[in-house]
N, C-alpha and C positions, 0 to 999 in steps of 0.2 A: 509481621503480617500487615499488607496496607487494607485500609480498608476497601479502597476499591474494588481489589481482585474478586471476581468470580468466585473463585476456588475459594478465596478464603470467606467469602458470604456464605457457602456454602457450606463450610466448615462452622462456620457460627451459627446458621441455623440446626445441621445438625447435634450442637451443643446444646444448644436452647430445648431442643428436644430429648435432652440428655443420652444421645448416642453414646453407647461406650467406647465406640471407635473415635469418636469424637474429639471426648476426652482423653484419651491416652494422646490422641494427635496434639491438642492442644498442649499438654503435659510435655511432651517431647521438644516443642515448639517452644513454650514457656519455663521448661523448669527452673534451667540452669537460671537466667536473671532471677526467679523468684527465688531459687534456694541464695542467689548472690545479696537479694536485699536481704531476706533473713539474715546470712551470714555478716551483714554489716550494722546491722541493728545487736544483732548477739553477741557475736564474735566468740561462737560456740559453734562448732560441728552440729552434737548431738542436738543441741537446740535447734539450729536451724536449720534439721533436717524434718524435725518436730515442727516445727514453725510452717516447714515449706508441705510437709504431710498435708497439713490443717488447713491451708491458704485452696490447696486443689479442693478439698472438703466441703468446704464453705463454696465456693464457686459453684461446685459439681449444683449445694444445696438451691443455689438460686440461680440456676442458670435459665431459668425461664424468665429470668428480669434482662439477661444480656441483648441490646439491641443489636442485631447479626449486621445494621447498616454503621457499624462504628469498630474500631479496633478495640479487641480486648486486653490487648496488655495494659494499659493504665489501667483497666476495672481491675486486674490479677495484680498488679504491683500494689492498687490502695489495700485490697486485703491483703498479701502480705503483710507491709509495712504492719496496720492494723493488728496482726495477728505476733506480728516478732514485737509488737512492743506489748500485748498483753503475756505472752511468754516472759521476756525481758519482766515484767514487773510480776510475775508469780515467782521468776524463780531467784529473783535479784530482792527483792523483798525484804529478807535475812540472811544476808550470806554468811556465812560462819567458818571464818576462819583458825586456823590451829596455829597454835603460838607456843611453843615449850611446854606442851601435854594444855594448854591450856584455851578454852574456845571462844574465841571473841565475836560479837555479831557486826558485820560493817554497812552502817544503815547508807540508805541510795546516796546518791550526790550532791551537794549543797548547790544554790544558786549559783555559787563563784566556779566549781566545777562545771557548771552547765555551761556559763560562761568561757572557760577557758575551752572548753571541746568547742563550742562553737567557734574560736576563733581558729583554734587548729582547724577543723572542716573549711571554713574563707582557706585558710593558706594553702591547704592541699588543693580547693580547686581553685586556687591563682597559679599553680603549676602549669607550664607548658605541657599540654597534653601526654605527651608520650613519655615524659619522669611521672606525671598522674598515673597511666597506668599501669606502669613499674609499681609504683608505693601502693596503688589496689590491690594489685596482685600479690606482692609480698607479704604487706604487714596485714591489708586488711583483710584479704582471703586468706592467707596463711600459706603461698606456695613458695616451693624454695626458689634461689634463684633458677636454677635448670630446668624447673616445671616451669617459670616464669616465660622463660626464654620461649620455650615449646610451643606453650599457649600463645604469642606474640609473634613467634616467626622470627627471632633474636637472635644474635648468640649473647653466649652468656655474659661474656665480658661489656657487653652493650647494657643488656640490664645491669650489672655491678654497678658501672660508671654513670649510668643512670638514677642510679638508687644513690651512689653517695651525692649526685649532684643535686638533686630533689633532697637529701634530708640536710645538705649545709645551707639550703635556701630557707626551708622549711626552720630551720636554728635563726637566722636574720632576721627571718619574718615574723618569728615566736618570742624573739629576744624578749619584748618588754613583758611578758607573761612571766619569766624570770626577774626581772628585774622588781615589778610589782610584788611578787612573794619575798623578796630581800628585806 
């Protein structure tokens, strides 16, 4: 939605006014990226459909603070994010894994973990765009190659050869992150 448009002002003040029509428009309008950042913060369906639930929720709750003269997607994407990382930290907390009948709790990530994901995240977007959204779409939404394809306008063999050519860059470019753990 750009802000400029008319139509879409008037969509946002009907928001602001809590129109239910409104909000289903905006929801239709917004879901998918907002269910897509949950889904990248969680990398959970069920979470981050929960996540994406809670983000219209909160929205819906203060939508009389939305300026109608500004685009809402960044107001809807801070709460998500917001919302997948309080999700992420209630349910990630103590995760408890099973081990040969036996349950073990795997506490969050250390600093060198946080580290190393951040470096992973630089080299995914030092991707040429179009292996970028190959490797979002596979690994980090979870779609197969042929949903991939679909969603992209591809054929399939385009995203394969795409996906292998982004993860042997992605191995060059992660090298010393192995190397470091040696």
């Amino acid at each position: 939605m750009s802000s400029a448009s008319l139509d879409d002002r008037r969509l946002l003040e009907a928001f602001t006014r809590r129109d239910e029509a409104a909000i289903r428009e905006v929801y239709r309008h917004y879901g998918g990226a907002v269910f897509g950042i949950a889904m990248k913060i969680l990398n959970d369906r069920g979470h981050a459909d929960e996540a994406a639930q809670q983000t219209f929720v909160r929205a819906w709750q203060a939508a009389d603070r939305v300026d109608p003269s500004r685009d809402i997607g960044p107001w809807l994407y801070t709460i998500a994010r917001r919302v997948a990382i309080d999700v992420y930290r209630r349910e990630r907390r103590y995760a408890v894994v099973e081990l040969d009948d036996r349950e073990i709790a795997v506490l969050p990530p250390s600093i060198e973990g946080a580290w190393e994901e951040w470096q992973v995240r630089l080299a995914v977007e030092g991707l040429p765009p179009d292996e970028r959204d190959i490797l979002k779409h596979t690994y980090f939404l979870g779609y197969t190659h042929q949903e991939t394809a679909e969603r992209l306008d591809v054929p399939v063999g385009t995203v394969k050869s795409r996906s292998h050519r982004a993860h042997r860059k992605l191995a060059q470019s992660l090298s010393h992150l192995q190397e470091e753990s040696a």
